[in-house]
C-alpha positions as CSV (number, residue, x, y, z in Angstrom):
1,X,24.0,-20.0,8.0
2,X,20.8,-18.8,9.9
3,X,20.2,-15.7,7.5
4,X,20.0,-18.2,4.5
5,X,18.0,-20.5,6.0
6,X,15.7,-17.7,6.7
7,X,15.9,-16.4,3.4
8,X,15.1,-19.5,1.9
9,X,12.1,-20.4,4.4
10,X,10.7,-16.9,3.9
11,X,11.1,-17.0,-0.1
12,X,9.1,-20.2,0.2
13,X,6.6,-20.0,2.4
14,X,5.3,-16.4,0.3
15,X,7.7,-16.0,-3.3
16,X,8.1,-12.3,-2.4
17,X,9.2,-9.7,-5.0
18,X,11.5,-8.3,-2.9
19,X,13.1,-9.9,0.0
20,X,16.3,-8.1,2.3
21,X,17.6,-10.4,5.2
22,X,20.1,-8.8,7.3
23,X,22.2,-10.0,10.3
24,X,22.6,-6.8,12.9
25,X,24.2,-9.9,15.3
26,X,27.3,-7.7,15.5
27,X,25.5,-4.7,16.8
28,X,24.6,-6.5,19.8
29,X,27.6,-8.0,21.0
30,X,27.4,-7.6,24.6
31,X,23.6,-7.5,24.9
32,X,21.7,-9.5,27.3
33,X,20.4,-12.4,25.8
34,X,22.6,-12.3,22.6
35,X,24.3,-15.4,22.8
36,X,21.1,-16.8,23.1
37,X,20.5,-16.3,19.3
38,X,21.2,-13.8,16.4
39,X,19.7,-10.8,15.5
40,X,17.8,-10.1,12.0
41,X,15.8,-7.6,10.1
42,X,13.7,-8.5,7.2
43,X,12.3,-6.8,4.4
44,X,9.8,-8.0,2.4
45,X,7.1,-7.3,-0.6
46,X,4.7,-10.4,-1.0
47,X,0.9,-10.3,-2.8
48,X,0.9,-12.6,0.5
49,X,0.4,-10.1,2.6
50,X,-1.8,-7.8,0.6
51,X,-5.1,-7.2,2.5
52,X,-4.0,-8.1,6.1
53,X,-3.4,-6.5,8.9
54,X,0.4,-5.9,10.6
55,X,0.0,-8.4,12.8
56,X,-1.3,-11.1,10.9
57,X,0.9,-10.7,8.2
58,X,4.1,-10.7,11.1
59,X,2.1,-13.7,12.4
60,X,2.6,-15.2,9.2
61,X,6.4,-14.6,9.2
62,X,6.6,-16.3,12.6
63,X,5.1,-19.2,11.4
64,X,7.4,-19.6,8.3
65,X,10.5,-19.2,10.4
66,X,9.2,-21.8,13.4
67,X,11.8,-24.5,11.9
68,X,14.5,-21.1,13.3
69,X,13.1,-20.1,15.9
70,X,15.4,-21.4,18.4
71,X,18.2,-19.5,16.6
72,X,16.6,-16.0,16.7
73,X,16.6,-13.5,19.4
74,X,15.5,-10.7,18.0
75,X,13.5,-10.1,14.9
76,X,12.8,-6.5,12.9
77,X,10.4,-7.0,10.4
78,X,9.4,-4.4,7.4
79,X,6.5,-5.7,5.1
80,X,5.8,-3.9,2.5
81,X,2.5,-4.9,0.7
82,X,2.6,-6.1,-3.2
83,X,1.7,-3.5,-5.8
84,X,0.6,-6.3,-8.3
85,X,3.4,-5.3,-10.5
């Protein structure tokens, strides 16, 4: 449930060409802190982020997934800038 509404808040917030949302929850079973929230990695490719630096552009992603936040415990974030295509 968390990894769609992240989907759909990232897909949103900057209509990316590519976007890859993956729960790794399960790989941290155990963990300190992981019943706190879930584990994610995302992939993305957005003109968004096209021109800015790493961490603006993972500021940006923070900001789009605030209404989650709560839910998250760990976040792995790939951006891949837009080739205009």
């Amino acid at each position: 449930m968390i990894k769609a509404k992240i989907q759909e808040l990232l897909q949103t917030s900057f209509d990316p060409s590519f976007l890859e949302v993956i729960d790794e929850s399960h790989k941290h079973i155990g963990h300190a802190g992981a019943s706190q929230g879930g584990h994610y990695q995302v992939i993305i490719t957005a003109q968004a982020f096209e021109g800015k630096k790493l961490l603006e552009s993972h500021r940006m992603i923070y900001q789009a997934l605030e209404p989650v936040k709560s839910a998250i415990h760990a976040l792995a974030i790939k951006i891949n800038q837009s080739s205009g295509r």
